[in-house]
PyMOL Python script that loads the backbone (N, CA, C, O; Angstrom):
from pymol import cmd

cmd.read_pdbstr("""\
ATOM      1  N   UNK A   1      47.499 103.531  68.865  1.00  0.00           N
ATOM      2  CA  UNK A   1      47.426 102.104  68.705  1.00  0.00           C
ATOM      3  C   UNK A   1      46.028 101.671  68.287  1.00  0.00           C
ATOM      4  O   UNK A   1      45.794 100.897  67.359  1.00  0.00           O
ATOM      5  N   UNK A   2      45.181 102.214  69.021  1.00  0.00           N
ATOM      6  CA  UNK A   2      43.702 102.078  68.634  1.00  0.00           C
ATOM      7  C   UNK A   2      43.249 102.549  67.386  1.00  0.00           C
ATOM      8  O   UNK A   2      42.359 101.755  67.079  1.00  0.00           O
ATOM      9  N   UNK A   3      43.351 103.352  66.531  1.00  0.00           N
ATOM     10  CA  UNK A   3      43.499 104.160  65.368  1.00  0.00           C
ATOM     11  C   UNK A   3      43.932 103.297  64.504  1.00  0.00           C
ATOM     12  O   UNK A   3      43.414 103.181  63.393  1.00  0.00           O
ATOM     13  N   UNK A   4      45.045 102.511  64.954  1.00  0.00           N
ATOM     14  CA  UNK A   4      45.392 101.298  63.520  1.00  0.00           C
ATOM     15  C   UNK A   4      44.670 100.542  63.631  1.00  0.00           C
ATOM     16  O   UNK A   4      44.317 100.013  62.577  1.00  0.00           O
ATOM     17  N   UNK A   5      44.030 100.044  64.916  1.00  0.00           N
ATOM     18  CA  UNK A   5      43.672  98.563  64.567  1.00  0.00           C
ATOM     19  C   UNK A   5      42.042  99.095  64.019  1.00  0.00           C
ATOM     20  O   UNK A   5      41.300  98.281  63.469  1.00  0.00           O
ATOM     21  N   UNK A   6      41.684 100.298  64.207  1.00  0.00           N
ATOM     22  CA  UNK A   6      39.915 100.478  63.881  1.00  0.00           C
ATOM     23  C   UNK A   6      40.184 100.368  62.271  1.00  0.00           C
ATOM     24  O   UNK A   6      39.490  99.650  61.551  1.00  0.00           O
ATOM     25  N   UNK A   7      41.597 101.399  61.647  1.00  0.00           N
ATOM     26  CA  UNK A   7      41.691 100.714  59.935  1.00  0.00           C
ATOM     27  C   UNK A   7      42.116  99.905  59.479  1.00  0.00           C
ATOM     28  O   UNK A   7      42.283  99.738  58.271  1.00  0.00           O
ATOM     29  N   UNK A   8      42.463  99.036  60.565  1.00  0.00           N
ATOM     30  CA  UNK A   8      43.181  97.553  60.268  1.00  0.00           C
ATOM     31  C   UNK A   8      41.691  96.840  59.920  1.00  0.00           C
ATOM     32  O   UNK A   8      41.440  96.256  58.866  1.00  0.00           O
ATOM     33  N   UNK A   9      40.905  96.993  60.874  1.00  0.00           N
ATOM     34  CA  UNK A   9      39.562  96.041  60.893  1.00  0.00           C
ATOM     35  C   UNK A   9      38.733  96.652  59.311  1.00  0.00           C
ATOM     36  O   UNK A   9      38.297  95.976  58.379  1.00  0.00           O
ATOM     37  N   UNK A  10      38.743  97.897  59.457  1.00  0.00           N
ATOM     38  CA  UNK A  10      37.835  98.722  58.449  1.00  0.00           C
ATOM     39  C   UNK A  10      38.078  98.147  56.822  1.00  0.00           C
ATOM     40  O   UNK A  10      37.206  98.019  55.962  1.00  0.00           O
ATOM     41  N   UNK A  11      39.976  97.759  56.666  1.00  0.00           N
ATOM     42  CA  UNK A  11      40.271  97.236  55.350  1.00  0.00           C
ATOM     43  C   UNK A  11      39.839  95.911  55.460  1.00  0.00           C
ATOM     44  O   UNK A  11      39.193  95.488  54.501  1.00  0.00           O
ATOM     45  N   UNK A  12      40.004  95.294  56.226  1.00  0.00           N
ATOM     46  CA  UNK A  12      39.757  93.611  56.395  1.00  0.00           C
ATOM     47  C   UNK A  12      38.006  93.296  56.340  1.00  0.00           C
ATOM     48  O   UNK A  12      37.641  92.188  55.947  1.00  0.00           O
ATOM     49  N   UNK A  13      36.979  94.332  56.755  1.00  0.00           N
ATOM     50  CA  UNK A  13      35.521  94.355  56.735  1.00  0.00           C
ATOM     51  C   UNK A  13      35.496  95.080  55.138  1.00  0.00           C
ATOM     52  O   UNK A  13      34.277  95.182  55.001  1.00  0.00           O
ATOM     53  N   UNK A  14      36.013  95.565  54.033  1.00  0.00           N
ATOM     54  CA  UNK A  14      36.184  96.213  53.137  1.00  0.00           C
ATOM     55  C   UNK A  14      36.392  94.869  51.904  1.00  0.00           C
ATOM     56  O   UNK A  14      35.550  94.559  51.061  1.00  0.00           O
ATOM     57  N   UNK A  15      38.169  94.026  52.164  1.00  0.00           N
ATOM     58  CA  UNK A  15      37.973  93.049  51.472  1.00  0.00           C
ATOM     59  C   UNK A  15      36.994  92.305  51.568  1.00  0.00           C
ATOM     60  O   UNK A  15      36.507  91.962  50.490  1.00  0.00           O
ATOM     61  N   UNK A  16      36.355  91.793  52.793  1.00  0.00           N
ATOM     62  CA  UNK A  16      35.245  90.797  53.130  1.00  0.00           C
ATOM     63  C   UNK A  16      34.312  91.101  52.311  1.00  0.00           C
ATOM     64  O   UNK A  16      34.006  90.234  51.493  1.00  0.00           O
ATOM     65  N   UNK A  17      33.720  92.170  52.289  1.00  0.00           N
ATOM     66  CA  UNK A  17      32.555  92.709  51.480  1.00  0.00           C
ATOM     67  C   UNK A  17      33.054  92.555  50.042  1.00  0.00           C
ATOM     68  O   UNK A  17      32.402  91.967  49.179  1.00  0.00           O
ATOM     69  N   UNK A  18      33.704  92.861  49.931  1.00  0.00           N
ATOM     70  CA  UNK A  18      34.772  92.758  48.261  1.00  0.00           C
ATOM     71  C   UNK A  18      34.310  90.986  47.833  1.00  0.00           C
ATOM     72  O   UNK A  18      33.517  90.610  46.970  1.00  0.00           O
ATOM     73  N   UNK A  19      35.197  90.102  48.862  1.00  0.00           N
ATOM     74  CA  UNK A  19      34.579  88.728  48.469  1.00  0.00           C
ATOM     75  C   UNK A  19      33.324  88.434  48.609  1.00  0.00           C
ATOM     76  O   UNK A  19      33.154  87.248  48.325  1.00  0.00           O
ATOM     77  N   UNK A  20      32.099  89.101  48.997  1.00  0.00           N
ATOM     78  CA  UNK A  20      31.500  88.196  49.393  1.00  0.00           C
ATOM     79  C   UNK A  20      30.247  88.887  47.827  1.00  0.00           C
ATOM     80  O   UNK A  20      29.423  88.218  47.203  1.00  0.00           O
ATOM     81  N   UNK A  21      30.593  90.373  47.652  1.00  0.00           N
ATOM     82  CA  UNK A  21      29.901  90.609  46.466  1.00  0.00           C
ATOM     83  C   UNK A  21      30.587  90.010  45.110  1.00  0.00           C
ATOM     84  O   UNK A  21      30.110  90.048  43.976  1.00  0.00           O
ATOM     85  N   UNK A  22      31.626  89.538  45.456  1.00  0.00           N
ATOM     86  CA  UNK A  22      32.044  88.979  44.112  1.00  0.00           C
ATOM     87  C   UNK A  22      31.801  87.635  44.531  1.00  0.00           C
ATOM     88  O   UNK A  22      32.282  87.160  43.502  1.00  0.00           O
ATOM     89  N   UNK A  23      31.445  86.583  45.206  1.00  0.00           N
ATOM     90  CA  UNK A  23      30.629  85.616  45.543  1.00  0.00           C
ATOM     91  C   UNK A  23      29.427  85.786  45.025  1.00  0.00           C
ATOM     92  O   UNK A  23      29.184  85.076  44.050  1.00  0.00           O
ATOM     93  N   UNK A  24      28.622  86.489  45.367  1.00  0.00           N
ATOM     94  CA  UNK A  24      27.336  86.783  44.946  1.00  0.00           C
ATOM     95  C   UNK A  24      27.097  86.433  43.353  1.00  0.00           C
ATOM     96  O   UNK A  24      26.611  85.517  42.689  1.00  0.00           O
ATOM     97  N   UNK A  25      27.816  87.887  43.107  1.00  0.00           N
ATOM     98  CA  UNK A  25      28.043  87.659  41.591  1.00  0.00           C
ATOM     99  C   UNK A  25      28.395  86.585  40.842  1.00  0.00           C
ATOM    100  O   UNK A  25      27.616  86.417  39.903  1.00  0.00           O
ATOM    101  N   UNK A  26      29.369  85.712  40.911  1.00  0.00           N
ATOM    102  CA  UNK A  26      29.421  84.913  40.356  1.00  0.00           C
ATOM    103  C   UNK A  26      28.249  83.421  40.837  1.00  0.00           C
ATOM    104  O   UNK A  26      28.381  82.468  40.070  1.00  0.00           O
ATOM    105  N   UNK A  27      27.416  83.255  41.750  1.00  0.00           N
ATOM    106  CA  UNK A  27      26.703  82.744  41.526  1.00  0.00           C
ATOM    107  C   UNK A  27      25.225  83.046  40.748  1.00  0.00           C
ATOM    108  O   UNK A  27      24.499  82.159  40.300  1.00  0.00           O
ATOM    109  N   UNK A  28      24.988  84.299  40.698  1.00  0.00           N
ATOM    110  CA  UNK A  28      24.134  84.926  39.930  1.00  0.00           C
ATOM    111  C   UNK A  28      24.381  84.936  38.121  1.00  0.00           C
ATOM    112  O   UNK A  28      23.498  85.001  37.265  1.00  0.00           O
ATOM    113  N   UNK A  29      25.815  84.854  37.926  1.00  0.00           N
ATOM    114  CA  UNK A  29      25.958  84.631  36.677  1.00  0.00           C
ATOM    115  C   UNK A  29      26.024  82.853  36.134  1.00  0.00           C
ATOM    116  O   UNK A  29      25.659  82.444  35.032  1.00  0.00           O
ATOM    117  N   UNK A  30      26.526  82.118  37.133  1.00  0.00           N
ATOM    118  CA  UNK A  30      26.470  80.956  36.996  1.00  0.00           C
ATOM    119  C   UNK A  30      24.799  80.588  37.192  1.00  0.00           C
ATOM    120  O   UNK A  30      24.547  79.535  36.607  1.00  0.00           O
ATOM    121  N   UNK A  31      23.617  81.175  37.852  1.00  0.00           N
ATOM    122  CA  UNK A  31      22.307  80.768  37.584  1.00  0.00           C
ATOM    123  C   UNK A  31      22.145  81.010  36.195  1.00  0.00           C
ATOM    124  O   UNK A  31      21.579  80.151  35.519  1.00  0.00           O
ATOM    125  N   UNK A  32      22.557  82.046  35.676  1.00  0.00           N
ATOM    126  CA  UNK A  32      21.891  83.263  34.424  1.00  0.00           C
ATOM    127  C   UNK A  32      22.429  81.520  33.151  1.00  0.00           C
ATOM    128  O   UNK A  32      21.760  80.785  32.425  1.00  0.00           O
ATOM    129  N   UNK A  33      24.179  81.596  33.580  1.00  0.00           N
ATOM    130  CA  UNK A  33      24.144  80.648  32.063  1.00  0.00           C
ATOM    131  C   UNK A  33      23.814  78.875  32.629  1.00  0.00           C
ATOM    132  O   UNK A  33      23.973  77.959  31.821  1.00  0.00           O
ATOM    133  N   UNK A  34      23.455  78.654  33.760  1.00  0.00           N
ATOM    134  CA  UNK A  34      22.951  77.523  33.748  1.00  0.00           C
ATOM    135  C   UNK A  34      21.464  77.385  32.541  1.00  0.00           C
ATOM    136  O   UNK A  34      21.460  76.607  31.586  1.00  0.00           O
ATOM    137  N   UNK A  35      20.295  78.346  32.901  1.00  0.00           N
ATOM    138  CA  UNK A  35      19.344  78.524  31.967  1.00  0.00           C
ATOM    139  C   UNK A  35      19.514  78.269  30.750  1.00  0.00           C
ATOM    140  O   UNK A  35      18.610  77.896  30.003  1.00  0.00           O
ATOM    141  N   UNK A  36      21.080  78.501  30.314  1.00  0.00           N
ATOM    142  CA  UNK A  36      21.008  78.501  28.504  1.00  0.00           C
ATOM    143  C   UNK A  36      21.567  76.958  28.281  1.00  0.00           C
ATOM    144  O   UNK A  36      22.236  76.625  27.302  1.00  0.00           O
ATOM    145  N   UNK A  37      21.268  76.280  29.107  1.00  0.00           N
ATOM    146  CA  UNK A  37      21.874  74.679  28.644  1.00  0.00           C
ATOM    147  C   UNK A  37      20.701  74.071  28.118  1.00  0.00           C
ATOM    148  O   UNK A  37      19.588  74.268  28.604  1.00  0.00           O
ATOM    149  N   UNK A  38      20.978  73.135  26.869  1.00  0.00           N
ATOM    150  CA  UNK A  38      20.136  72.237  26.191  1.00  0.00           C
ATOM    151  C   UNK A  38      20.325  71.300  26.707  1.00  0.00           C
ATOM    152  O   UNK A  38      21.487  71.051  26.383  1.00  0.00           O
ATOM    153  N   UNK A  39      19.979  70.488  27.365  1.00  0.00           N
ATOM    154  CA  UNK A  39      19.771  69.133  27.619  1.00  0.00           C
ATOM    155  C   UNK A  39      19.359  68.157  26.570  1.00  0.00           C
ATOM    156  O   UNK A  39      18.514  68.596  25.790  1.00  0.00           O
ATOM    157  N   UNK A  40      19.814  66.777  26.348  1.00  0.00           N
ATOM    158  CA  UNK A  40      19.254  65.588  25.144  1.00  0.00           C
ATOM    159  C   UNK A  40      17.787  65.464  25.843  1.00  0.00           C
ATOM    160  O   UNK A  40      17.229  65.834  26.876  1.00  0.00           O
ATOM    161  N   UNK A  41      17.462  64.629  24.513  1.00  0.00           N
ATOM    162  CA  UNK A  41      16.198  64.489  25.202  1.00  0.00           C
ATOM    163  C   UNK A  41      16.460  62.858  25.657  1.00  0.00           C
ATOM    164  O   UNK A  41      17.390  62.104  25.371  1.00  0.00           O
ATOM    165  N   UNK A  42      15.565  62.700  26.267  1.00  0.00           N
ATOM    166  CA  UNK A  42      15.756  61.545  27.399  1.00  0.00           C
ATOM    167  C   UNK A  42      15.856  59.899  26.463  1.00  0.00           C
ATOM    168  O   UNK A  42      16.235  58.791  26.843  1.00  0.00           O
ATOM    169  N   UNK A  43      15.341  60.374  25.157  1.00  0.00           N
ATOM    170  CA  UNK A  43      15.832  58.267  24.792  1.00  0.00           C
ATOM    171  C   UNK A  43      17.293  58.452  23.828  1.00  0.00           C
ATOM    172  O   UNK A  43      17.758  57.477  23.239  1.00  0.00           O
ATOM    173  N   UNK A  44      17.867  59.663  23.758  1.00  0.00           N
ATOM    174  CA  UNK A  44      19.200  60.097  23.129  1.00  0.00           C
ATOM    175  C   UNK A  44      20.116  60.125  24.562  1.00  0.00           C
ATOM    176  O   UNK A  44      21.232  60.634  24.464  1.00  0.00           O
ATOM    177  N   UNK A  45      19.726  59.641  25.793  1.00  0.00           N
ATOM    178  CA  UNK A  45      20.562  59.511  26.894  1.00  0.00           C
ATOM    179  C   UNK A  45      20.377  58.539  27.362  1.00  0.00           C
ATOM    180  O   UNK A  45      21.219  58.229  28.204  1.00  0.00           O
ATOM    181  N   UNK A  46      19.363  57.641  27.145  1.00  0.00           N
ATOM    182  CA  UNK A  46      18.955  56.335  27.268  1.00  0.00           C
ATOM    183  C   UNK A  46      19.628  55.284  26.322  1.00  0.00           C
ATOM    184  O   UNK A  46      20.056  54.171  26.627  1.00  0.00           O
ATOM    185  N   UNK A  47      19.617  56.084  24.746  1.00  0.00           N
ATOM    186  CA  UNK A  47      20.765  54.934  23.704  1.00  0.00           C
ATOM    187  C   UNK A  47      22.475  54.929  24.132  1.00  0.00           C
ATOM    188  O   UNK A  47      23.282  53.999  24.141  1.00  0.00           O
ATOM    189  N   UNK A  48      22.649  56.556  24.515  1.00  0.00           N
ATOM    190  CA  UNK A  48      23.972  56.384  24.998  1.00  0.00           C
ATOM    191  C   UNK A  48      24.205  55.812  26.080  1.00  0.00           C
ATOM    192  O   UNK A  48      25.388  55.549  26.298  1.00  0.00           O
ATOM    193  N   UNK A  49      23.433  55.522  26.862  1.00  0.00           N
ATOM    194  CA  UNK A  49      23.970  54.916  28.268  1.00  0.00           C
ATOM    195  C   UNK A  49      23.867  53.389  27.720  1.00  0.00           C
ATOM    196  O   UNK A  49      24.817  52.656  27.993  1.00  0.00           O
ATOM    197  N   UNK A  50      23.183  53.049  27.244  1.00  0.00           N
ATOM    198  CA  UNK A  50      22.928  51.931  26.880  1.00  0.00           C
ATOM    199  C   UNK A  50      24.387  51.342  25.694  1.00  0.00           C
ATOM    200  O   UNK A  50      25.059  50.324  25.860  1.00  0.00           O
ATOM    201  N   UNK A  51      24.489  52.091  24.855  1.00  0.00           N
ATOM    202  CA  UNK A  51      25.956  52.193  24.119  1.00  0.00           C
ATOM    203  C   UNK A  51      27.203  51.925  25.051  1.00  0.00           C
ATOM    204  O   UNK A  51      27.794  50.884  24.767  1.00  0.00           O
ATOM    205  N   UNK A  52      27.712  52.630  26.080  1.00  0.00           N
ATOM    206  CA  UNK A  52      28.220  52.436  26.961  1.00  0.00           C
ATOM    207  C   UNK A  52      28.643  51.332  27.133  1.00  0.00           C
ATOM    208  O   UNK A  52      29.663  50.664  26.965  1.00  0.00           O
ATOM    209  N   UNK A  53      27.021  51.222  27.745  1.00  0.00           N
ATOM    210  CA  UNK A  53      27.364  49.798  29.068  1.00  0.00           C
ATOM    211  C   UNK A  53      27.545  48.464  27.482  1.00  0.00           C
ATOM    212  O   UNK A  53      28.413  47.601  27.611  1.00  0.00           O
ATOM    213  N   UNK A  54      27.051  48.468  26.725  1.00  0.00           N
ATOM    214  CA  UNK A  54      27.599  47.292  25.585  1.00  0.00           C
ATOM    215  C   UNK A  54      29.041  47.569  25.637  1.00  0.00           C
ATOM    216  O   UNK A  54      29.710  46.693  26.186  1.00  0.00           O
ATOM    217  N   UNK A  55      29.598  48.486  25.234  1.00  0.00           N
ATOM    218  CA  UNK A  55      30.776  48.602  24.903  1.00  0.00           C
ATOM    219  C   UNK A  55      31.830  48.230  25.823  1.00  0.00           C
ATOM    220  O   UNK A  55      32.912  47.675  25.630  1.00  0.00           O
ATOM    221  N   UNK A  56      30.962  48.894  27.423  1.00  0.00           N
ATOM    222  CA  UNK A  56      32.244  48.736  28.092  1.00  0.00           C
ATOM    223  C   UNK A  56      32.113  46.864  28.786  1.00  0.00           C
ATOM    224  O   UNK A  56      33.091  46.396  29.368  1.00  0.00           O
ATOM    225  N   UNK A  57      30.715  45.944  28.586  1.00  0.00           N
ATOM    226  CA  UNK A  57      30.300  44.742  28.909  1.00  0.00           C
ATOM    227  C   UNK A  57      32.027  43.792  27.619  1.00  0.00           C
ATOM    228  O   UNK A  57      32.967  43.150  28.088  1.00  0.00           O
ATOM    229  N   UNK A  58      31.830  44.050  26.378  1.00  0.00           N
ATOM    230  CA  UNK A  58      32.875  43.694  25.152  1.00  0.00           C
ATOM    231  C   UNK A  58      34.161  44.044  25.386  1.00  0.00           C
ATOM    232  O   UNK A  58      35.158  43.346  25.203  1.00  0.00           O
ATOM    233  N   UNK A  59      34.084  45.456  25.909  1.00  0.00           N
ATOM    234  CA  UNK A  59      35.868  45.634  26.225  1.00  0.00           C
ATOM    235  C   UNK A  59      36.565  44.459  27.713  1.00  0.00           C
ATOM    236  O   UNK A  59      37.538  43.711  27.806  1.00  0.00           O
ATOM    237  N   UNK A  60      35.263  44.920  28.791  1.00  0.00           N
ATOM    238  CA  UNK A  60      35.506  43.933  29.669  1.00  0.00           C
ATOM    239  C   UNK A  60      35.929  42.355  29.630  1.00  0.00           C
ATOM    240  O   UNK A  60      36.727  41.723  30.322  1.00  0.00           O
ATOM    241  N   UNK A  61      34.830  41.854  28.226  1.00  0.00           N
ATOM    242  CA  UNK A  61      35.003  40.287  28.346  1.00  0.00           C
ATOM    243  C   UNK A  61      36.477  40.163  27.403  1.00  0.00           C
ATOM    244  O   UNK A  61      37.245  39.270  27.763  1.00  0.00           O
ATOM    245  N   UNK A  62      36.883  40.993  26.255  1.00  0.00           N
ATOM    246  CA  UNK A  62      38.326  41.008  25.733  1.00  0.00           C
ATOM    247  C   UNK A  62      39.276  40.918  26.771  1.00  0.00           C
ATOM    248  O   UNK A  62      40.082  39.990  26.700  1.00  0.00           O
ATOM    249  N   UNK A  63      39.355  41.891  27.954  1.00  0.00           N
ATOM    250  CA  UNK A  63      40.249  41.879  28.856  1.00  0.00           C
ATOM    251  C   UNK A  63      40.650  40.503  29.291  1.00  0.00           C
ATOM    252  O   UNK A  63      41.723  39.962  29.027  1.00  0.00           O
ATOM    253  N   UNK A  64      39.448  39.890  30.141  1.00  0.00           N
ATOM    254  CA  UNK A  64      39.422  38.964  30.854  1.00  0.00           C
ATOM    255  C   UNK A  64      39.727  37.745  30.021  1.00  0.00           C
ATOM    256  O   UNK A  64      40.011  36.644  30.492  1.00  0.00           O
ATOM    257  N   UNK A  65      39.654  38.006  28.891  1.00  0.00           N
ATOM    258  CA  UNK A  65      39.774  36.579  28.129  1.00  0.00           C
ATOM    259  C   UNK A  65      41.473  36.308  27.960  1.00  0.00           C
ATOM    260  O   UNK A  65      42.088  35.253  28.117  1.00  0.00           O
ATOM    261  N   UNK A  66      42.040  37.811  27.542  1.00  0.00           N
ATOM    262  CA  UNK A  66      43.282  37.954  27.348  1.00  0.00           C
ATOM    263  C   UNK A  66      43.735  37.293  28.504  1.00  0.00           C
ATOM    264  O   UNK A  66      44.504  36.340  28.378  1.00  0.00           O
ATOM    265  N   UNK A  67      43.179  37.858  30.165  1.00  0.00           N
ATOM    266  CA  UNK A  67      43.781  37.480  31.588  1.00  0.00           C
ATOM    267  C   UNK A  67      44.077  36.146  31.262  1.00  0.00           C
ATOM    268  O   UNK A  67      45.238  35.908  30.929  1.00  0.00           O
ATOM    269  N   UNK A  68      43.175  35.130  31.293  1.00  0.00           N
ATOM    270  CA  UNK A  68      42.924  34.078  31.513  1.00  0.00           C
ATOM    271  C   UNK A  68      44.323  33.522  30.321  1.00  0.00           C
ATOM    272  O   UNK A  68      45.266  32.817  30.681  1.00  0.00           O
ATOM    273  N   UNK A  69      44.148  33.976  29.120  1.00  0.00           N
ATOM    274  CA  UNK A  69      45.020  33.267  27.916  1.00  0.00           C
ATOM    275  C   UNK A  69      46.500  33.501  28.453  1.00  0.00           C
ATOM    276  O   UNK A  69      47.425  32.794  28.054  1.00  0.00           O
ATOM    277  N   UNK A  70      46.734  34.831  29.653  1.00  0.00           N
ATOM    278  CA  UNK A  70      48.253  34.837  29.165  1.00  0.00           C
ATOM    279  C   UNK A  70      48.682  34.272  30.972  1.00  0.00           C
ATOM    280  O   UNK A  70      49.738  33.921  31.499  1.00  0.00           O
ATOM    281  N   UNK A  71      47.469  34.399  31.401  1.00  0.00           N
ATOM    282  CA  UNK A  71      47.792  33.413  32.783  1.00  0.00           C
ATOM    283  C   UNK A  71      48.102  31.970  32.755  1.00  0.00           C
ATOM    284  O   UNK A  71      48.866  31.345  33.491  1.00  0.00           O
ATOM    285  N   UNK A  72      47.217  31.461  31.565  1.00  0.00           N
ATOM    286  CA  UNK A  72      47.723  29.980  31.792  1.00  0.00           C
ATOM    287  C   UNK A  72      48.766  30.152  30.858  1.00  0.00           C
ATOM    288  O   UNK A  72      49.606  29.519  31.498  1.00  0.00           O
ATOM    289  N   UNK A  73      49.403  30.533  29.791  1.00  0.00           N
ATOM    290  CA  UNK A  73      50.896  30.791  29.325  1.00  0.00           C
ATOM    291  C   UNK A  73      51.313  30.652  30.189  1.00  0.00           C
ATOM    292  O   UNK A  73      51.659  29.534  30.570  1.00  0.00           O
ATOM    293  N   UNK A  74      51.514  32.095  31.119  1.00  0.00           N
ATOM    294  CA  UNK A  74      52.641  31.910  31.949  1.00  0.00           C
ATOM    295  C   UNK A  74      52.836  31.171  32.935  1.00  0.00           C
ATOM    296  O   UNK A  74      53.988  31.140  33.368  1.00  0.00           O
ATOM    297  N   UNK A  75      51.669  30.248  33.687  1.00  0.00           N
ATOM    298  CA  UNK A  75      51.493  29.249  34.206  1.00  0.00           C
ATOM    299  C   UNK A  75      52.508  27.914  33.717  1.00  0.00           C
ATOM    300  O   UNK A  75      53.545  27.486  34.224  1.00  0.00           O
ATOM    301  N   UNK A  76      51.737  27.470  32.515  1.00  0.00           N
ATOM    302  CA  UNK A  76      52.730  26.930  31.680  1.00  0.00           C
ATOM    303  C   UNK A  76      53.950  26.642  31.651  1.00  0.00           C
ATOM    304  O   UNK A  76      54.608  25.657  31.985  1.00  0.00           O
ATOM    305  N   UNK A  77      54.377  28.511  30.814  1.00  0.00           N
ATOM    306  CA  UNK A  77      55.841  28.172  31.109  1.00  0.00           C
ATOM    307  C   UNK A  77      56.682  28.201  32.776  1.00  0.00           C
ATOM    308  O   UNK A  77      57.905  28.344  32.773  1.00  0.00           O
ATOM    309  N   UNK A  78      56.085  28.087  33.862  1.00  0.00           N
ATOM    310  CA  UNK A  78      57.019  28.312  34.507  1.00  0.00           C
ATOM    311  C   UNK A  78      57.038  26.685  35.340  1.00  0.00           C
ATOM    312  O   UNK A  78      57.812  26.361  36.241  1.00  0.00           O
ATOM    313  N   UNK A  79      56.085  25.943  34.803  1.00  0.00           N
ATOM    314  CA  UNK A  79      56.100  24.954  35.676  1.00  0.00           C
ATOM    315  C   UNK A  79      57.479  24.195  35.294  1.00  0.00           C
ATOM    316  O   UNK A  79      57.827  23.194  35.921  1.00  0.00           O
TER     317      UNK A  79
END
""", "prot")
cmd.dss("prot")
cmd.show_as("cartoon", "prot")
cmd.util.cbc("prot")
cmd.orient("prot")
């Protein structure tokens, strides 16, 4: 009985080690290709953010204008 459970433990301390070097590894490769990223440079992330927020300020006021136009319609018609 004792005999199984010492290779019961021995495979289960076997996978563990299994995950934990393939843990390893893959954070060691995820450092390696973090390094190869280009980043913008900072006023090419400054126009786009800025692009953005215009765009999404214009889509916003379209919305709300629509709200308002088809609220009082239906206001309107239901009185």
């Amino acid at each position: 009985m004792k005999a199984k459970e010492i290779v019961k433990d021995k495979v289960i301390k076997e996978k563990e080690g299994n995950l934990i070097s393939k843990g390893i590894k893959f954070l060691e490769e995820v450092k390696i290709e973090a390094k190869k990223i280009t980043w913008p440079p900072k006023k090419q992330v400054i126009l786009s953010v800025l692009m953005i927020m215009f765009f999404s300020i214009i889509i916003g006021a379209y919305l709300g204008l629509l709200d308002i136009i088809y609220n009082a319609l239906i206001s309107f018609l239901v009185r």
